[in-house]
N, C-alpha and C positions, 0 to 999 in steps of 0.2 A: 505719626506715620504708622500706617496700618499694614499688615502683609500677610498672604494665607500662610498658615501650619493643618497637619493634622493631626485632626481629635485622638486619632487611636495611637498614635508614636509620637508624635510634636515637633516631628521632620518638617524646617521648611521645605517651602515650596521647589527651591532648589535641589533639594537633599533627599523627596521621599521614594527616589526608587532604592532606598535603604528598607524601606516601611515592606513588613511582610504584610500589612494587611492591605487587600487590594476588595475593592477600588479605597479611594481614602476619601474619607471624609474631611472637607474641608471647611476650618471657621479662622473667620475673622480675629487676628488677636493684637491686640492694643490696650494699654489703660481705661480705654471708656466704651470699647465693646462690647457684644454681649459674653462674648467667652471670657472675657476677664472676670465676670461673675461666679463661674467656675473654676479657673486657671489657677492652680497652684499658684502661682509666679504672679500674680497678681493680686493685690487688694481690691475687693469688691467696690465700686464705682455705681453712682447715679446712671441712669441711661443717658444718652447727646442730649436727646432734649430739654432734659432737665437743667441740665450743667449748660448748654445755651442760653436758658430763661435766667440760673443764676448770675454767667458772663454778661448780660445784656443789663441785668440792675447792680450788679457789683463794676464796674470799670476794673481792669487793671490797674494795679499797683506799680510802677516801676522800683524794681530793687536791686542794689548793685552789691557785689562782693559777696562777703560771707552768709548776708543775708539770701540771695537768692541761690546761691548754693545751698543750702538749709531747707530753703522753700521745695525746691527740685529734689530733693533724696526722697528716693519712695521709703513709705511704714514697712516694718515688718509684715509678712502677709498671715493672715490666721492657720492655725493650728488646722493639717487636713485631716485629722481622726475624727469623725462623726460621731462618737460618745469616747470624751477625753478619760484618762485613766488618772487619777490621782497619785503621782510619784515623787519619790527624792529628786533632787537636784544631780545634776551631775559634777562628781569632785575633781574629775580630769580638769575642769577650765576654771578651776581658783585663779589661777592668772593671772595678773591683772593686764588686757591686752592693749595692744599700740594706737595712737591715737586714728592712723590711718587704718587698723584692721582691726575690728570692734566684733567679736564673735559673738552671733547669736544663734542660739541653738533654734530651729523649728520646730524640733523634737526632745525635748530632753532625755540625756542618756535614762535610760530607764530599766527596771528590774519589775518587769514581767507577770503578772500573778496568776498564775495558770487556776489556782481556782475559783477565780471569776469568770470564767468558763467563755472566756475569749473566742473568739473566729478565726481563722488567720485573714480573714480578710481586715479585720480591726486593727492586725497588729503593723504597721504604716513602718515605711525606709528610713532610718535615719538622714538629715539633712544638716547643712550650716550654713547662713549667711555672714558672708565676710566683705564688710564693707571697705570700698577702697576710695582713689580721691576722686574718677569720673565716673563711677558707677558701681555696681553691684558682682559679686561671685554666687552662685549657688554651687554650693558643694555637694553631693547625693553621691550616696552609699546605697546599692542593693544587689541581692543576691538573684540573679534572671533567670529563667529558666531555659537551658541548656548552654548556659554557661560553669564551669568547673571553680570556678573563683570570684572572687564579688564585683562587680565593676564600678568606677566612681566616674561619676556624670558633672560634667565643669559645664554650667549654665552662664551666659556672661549676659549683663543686663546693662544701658547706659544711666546717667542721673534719671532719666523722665522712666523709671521701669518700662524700655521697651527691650524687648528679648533681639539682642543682637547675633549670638551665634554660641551653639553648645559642641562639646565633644565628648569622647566615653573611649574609655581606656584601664586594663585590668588596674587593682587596686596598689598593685607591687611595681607596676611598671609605669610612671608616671614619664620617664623619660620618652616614653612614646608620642608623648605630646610637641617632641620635638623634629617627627619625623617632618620630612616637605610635603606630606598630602594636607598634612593639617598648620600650614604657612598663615591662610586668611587669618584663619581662629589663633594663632599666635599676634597678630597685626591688631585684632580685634581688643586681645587682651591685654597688650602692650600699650593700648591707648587708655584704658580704663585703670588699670596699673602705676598710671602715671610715671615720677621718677624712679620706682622699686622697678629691678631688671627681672625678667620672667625666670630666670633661674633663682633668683632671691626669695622669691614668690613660691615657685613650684618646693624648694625646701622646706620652707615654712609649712607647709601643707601635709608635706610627708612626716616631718618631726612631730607639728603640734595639735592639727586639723584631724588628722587620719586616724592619730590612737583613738580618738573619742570616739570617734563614726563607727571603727570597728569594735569597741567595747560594748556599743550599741549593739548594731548589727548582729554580735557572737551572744548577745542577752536575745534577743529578739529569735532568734534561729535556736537558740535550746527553748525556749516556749512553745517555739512552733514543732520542735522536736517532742515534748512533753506532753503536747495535743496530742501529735500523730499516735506518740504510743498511748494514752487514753483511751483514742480512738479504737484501736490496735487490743487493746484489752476486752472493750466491749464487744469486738468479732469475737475474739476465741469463747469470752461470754456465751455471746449471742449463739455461736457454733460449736458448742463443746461436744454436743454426742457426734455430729460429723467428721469434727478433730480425731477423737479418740477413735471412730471405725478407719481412718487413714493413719493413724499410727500404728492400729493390729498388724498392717502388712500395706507398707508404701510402696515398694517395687507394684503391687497391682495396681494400687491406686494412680500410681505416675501414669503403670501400662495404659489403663483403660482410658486417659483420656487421649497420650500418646497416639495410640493405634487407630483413633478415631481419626484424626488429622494425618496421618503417613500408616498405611496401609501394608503387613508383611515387611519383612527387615528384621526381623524378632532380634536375630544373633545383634546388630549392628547398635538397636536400641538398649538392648542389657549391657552393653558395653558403653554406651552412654550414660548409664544412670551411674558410676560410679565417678566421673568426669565429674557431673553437676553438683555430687554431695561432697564433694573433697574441698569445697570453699570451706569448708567448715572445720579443716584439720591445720595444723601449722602447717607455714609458707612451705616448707621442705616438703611435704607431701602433697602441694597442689597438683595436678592431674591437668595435664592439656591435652588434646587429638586435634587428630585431622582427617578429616572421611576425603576416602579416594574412590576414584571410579570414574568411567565414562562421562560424555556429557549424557543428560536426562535423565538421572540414576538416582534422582532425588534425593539429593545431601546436600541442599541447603533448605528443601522442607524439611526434611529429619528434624535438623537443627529448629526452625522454626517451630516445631511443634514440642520442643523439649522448651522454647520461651512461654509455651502457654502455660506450665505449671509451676513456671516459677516469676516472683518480683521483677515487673520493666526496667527500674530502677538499677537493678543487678547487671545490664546487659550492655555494651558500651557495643554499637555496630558500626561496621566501618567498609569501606569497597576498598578506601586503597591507604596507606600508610606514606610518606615520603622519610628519607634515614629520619632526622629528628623531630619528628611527628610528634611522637610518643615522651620526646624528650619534652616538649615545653606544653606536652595536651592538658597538665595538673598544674597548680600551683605551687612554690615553692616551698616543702615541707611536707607534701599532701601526702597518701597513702593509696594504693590503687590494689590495697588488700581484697581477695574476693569478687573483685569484678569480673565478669567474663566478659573478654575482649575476641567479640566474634569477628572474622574477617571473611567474607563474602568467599574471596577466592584465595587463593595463597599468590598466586602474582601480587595482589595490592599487601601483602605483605613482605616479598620478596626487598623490597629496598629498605624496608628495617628491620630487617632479620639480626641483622648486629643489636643493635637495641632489646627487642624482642628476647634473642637467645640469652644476654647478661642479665634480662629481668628474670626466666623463666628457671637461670642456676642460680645468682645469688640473690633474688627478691630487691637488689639495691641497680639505683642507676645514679653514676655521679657524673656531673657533664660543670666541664670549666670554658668560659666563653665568653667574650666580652664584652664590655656595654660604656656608654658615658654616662661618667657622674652627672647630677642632676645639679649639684652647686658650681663644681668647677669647670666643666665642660669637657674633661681629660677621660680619654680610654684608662679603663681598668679591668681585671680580670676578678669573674665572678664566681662562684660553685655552688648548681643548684643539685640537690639529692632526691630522686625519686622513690621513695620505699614501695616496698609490698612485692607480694606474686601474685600476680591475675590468670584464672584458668585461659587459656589462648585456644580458640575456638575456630579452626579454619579448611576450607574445601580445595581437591585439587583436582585435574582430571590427568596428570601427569604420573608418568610411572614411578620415575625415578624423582627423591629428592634431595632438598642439601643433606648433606650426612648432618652438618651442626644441630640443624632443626630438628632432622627425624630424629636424632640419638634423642632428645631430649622431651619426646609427645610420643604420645597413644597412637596410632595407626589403626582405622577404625575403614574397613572395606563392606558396603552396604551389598545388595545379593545382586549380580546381573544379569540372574539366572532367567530363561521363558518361564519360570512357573512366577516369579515374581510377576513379571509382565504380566502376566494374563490375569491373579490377584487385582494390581492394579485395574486392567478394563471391566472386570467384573464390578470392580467399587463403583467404575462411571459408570455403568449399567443400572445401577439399584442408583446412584445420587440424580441421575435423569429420567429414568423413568419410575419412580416410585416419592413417596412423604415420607419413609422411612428413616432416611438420614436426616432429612429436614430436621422432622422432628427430635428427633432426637437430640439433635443439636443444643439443642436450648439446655436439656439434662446434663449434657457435656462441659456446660462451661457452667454451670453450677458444680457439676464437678472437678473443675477444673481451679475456680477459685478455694473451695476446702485445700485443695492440695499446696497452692501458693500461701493460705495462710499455716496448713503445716509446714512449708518450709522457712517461714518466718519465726515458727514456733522453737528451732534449732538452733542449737547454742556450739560455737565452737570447744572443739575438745579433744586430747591428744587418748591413742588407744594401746592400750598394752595386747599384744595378742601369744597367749600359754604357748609354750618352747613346747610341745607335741603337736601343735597347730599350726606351728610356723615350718616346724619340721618336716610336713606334710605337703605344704604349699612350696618349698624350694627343692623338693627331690627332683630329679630327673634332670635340672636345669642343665645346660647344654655350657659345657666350662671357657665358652670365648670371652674376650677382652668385655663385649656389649654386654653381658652378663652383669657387669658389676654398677653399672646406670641403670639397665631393663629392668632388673629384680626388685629396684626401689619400687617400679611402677605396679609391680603384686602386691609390694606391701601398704604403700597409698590405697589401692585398692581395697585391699580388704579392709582397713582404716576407714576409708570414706564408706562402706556400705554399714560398718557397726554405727558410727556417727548418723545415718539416715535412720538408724532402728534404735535411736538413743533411750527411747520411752522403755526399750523391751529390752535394757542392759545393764548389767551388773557394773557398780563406780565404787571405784577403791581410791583411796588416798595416801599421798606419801608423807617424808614428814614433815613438810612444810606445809603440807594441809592442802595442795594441789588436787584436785581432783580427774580420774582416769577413768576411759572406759574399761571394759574388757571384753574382747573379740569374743564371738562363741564360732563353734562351726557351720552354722549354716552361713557366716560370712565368709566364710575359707571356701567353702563347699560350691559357692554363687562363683566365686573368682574362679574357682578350680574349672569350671563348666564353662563359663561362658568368656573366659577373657587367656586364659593361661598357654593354651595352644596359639592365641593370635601372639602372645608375645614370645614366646619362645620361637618362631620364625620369624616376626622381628628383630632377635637376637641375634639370627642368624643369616639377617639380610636378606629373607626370603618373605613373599605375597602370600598370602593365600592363592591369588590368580598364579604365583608362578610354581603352586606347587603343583593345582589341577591341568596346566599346561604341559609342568612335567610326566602326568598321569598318560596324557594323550601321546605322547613321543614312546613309539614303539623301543624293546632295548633294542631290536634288529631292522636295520632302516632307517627311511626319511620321510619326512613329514612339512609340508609346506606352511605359510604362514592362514593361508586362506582355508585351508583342510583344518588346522586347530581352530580358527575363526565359526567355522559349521558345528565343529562338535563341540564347542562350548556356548556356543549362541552370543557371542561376540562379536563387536566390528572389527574387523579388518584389520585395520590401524593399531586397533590396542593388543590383538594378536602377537601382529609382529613388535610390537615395541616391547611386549613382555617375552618374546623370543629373543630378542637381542638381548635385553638385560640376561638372562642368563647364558647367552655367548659370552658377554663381560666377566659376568662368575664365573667362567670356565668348569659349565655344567655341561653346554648344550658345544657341539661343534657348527658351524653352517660353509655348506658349498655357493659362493660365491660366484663361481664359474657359470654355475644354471640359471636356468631365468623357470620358472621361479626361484628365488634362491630355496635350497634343500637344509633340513637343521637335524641333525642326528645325537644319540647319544658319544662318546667315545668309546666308554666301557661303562658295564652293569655296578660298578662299587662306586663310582663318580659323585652320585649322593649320597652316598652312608658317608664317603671319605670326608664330603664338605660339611655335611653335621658331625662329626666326629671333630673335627678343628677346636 
């Protein structure tokens, strides 16, 4: 029996709108097709005609019993690496295994020789055939790309190798195979299984089958890790004088290619750069924001253009989160150290903000939840642990947010100002009628990748910064409760900008031979400038919009919400909702009574008294 699959996924015909690749390619696959000629899963075969000619002078044999059970087992199929590697055996399957499940490796576990100067294309999935009493198991181990964890791919084959039905399921979570979407493929496997019960089965797999695939696989993936940085080496090689002019002074280098891509925002952007280099300090001094503003105000280009100069790899993007999203998005044990988990908007963040806020103070997420065992069929209680702190990267167009959240991120307001705007049309002016950006263009992402390989060139590292320096950086602070969370985020700060200028810093050691930066003042001096006054009205529950709102509010009189809206070049909307918010503070009073409603001071000390708290 014969039946389409496709070449690019090996989705039946039933199964391929799973297949991203569109349209699909469709072959014929069976023992004496042509695609079995190439098909893994198959032993290369004569073409029909030939195997015709020989049926037509050979007769059948009639064979009863064990014999033509014998006859009917397909061969192992050849080896798929196209120039085989010369290796040990593997010591996991000394074994000696059961008469009905006879392991045979595909692949041998193997130990890797990276300097035989391998491809990763050479270096092939670990596999197992495990034969049962009416047919065939293929086992497959591999790690996908945009999958977080390896997935094992269950191939079920009858005696005559014809491909009866596969499934794929994370490598820790075999019990998934017991869900009701995948019933047939349990039917399938039950008959090929014979008397052994599929939970008898599926153990077996997990105890005996799985360590070796993954001994494989974790050999396999540091080779192809040992390439990458090989690889990796001969850049900075290849690149050293370009390296070395982006480490005299990274802040420019970042800017210049930054500012190409998002135009004016200067304040907004330097308060970014310490965001993106704080991956690099321990988890306690990660750095998260969140850019606020209008809708159109371009903060999620910002963002976007802060991805251009650094590793894709690094970037985990997201629209929306659901509560335990975040909870099962890793595998169990994993670490999600250094990742920046950007989130489009903070709505799609909003329903895991529980999650979210536990990663972002203790680096750990522990979640206990239950599952059935795999042998007995019985609920049990499980606890998986999520380590790490990942920078959280997320946009809002909302005034007001949770206190949990904001207490714990950067507050980062891009400019709404009409000088910006007109920046902005000026850009489109020279990008359409002129070759000057075009061109240029090309020179930008050349410079754009020096700067990605200098930030790969960075090594985490904790930073000591001189007690007349730190001195310096905490006067003035404003002595409320938020003071004693906010003040960590100066000192990450200054932290993460000595870490970006690691080339041009003094390293001391303790006595355990730990190695330390040492802050100079032009990182104190960077913070002092461009980030210190945004947190200090963070501290004190205050915008920058709602301080230049309070500018516009006469002490004597009222002022409407559409009269502020004109003198700040604002909508409407966001006028009054940064009016109300400081009604709530009981800064601002408003008459209610009028239409328009009227917002006045009460008294001229009303702000000295609310910074003064």
């Amino acid at each position: 029996m014969e039946e389409r699959v496709c070449g690019n996924c090996r989705h039946y015909d039933r199964e391929h709108y799973k297949c991203p690749f569109k349209p699909p390619e469709w072959v014929i696959i069976g023992p004496y097709s042509d695609h079995a000629k190439e098909c893994k899963h198959f032993e290369p075969k004569e073409s029909e005609e030939k195997v015709d000619e020989i049926k037509s002078q050979n007769p059948p044999v009639e064979k009863t019993g064990a014999e033509e059970k014998k006859a009917l087992r397909p061969s192992p199929p050849e080896p798929r690496s196209a120039q085989p590697v010369e290796v040990e055996e593997n010591k996991t399957t000394d074994a000696t295994p059961s008469d009905s499940h006879a392991l045979k490796p595909l692949l041998p576990v193997e130990e890797v020789e990276v300097a035989r100067d391998l491809s990763l294309e050479e270096l092939e999935e670990p596999a197992v055939r495990v034969e049962c009493d009416a047919g065939t198991v293929l086992l497959e181990l591999a790690k996908e790309k945009g999958f977080r964890k390896p997935i094992l791919k269950i191939t079920l084959f009858d005696s005559a190798s014809q491909l009866l039905d596969f499934a794929q399921v994370p490598y820790d979570r075999i019990d998934r195979l017991m869900q009701p979407r995948l019933s047939v493929f349990r039917q399938q496997l039950k008959r090929i299984l014979g008397k052994q019960k599929i939970a008898e089965f599926l153990g077996e797999v997990k105890s005996r089958y799985l360590p070796s695939l993954m001994q494989t696989l974790e050999k396999q993936l540091r080779a192809r890790k040992l390439l990458a940085e090989k690889k990796r080496r001969e850049l900075f090689e290849k690149y050293k004088p370009q390296l070395e002019e982006v480490a005299q002074d990274p802040v420019k280098a970042i800017l210049e290619v930054v500012d190409f891509y998002h135009v004016g925002d200067d304040s907004a952007k330097r308060q970014m750069i310490p965001v993106i280099a704080s991956r690099f300090l321990p988890s306690a001094y990660r750095l998260s924001a969140i850019l606020a503003g209008p809708q159109s105000l371009g903060k999620n280009n910002l963002v976007k253009a802060f991805q251009k100069v650094t590793p894709r790899k690094w970037w985990l993007v997201a629209t929306r989160f659901t509560p335990t999203a975040l909870d099962y998005l890793f595998p169990e044990g994993a670490k999600i150290d250094r990742l920046y988990l950007y989130f489009m908007e903070y709505e799609g963040l909003r329903a895991a903000k529980y999650s979210v806020r536990i990663t972002i103070s203790e680096g750990e997420l522990t979640i206990f939840y239950t599952a059935r065992n795999e042998k007995t069929g019985e609920l049990e209680t499980r606890v998986r642990r999520l380590k790490g702190t990942p920078c959280i990267i997320t946009t809002t167009t909302a005034p007001e947010l949770d206190p949990d959240i904001e207490s714990r991120i950067l507050y980062i307001e891009p400019d709404p100002s009409p000088q910006q705007t007109r920046q902005i049309m000026e850009l489109y002016e020279r990008l359409e009628t002129s070759l000057e950006l075009k061109e240029k263009e090309a020179e930008i992402k050349e410079k754009a990748k020096y700067v990605r390989l200098y930030f790969m060139l960075l090594k985490p590292y904790d930073v000591i910064i001189p007690p007349e320096l730190f001195r310096k950086l905490v006067e003035d602070i404003p002595m409320v409760v938020r003071a004693r969370r906010d003040v960590k985020k100066l000192i990450a700060a200054v932290k993460a900008m000595a870490v970006l200028r690691q080339f041009n810093r003094q390293r001391v050691k303790d006595s355990r031979g730990r190695e330390y930066l040492v802050a100079e003042k032009e990182d104190v001096d960077y913070v002092l400038t461009w980030l210190k006054e945004a947190l200090k009205r963070q501290m004190l529950e205050l915008r920058e919009q709602h301080v230049k709102v309070l500018e516009t509010v006469p002490q004597t009189g009222t002022i409407t919400a559409r009269e502020v809206a004109e003198k700040l070049g604002i909508p409407y909307r966001t006028a009054k909702a940064y009016l109300d918010a400081l009604v709530e503070k009981g800064l601002l009073c408003c008459d209610t009574k009028s239409r328009p409603y009227k917002y006045f001071v009460k008294s001229s000390s009303d702000l000295e008294n609310y910074t003064e708290r």
